[in-house]
C-alpha positions as CSV (number, residue, x, y, z in Angstrom):
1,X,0.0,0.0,0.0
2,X,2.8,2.3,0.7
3,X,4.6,1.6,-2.2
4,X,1.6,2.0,-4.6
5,X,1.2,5.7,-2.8
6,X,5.0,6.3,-3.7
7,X,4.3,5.2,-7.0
8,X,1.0,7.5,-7.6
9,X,3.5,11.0,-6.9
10,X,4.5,12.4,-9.9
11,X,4.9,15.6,-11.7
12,X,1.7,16.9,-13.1
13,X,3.1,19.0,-16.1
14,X,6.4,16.6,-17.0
15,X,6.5,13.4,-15.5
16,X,10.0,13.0,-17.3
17,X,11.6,15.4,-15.5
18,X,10.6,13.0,-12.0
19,X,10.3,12.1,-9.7
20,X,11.6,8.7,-10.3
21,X,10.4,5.5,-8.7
22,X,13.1,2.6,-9.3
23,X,11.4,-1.0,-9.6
24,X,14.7,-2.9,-9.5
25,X,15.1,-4.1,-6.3
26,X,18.9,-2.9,-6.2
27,X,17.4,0.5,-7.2
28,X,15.1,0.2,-4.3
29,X,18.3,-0.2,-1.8
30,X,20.1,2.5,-2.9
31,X,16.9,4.7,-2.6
32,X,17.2,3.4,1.3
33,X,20.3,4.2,1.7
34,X,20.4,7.4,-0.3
35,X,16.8,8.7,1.1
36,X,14.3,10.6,-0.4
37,X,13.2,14.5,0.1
38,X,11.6,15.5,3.1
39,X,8.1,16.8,2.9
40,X,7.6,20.5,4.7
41,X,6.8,20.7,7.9
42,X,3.2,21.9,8.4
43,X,2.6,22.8,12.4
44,X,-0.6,21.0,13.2
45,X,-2.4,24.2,14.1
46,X,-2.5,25.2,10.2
47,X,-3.8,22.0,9.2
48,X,-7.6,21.9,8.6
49,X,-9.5,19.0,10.7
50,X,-9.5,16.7,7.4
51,X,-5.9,16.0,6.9
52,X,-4.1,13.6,9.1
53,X,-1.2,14.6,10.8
54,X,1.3,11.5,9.4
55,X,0.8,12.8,5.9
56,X,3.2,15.6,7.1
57,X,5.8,13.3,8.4
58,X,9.5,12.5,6.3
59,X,9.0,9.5,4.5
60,X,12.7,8.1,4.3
61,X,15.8,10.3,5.7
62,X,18.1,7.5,4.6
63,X,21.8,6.2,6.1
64,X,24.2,8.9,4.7
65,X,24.3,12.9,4.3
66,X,24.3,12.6,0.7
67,X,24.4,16.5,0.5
68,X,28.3,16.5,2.0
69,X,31.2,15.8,0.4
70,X,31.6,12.7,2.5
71,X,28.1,11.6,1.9
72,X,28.7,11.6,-2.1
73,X,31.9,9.9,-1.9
74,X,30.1,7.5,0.4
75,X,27.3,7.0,-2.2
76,X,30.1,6.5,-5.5
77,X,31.5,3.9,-3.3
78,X,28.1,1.8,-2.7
79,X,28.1,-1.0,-5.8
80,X,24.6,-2.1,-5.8
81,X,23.3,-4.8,-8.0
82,X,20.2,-7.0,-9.2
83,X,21.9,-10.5,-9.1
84,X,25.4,-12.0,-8.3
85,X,27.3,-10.3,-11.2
86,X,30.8,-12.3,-12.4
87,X,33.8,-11.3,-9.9
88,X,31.5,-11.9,-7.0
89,X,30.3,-15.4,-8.0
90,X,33.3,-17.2,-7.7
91,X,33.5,-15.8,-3.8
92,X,32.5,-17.6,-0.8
93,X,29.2,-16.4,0.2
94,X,28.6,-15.4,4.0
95,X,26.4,-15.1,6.4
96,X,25.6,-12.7,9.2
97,X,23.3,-15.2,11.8
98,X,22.5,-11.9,13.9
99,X,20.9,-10.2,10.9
100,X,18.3,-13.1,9.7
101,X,15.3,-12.8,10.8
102,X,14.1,-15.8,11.7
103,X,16.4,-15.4,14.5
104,X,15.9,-12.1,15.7
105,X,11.9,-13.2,15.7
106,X,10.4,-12.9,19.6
107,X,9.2,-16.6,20.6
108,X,6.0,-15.5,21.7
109,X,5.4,-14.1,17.7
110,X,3.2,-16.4,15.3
């Protein structure tokens, strides 16, 4: 549901010109980690009684300040990609057992 509202923003007089909704799923991670552009702010005293607040709220800050120096070098070095490309599968694959989530599940969850 949230991805289909994502999907529905675009530009009413060139929808060329963005914004742009990646379907790849590496294009998807690097949206993560990148982030996306903050709404404004409203204060909840100029909203009128028909708007909900959480339309206001930032949707994605992301991992890195992409607007620094740092941040864009940061961002150059992140290699996303939709598969296992050729010099990564001849590697030995790893696995992080704190990060899978059938692990970090509560007991009590069905």
């Amino acid at each position: 549901v949230k991805f289909l509202a994502f999907l529905r923003k675009r530009m009413n007089t060139n929808p060329s010109r963005g914004p742009f909704h990646f379907r790849a799923p590496s294009r998807i991670f690097w949206r993560t980690v990148r982030g996306e552009r903050r709404p404004p702010k409203i204060p909840p005293e100029f909203l009128p009684g028909i708007f909900p607040i959480p339309l206001f709220f930032a949707p994605n800050p992301g991992m890195l300040p992409h607007k620094t120096k740092r941040g864009q070098a940061a961002l150059e070095r992140l290699k996303v990609f939709d598969g296992i490309p050729p010099p990564y599968d001849k590697r030995k694959r790893m696995v992080v057992p704190a990060a899978l989530k059938i692990i970090r599940l509560k007991p009590t969850r069905k």
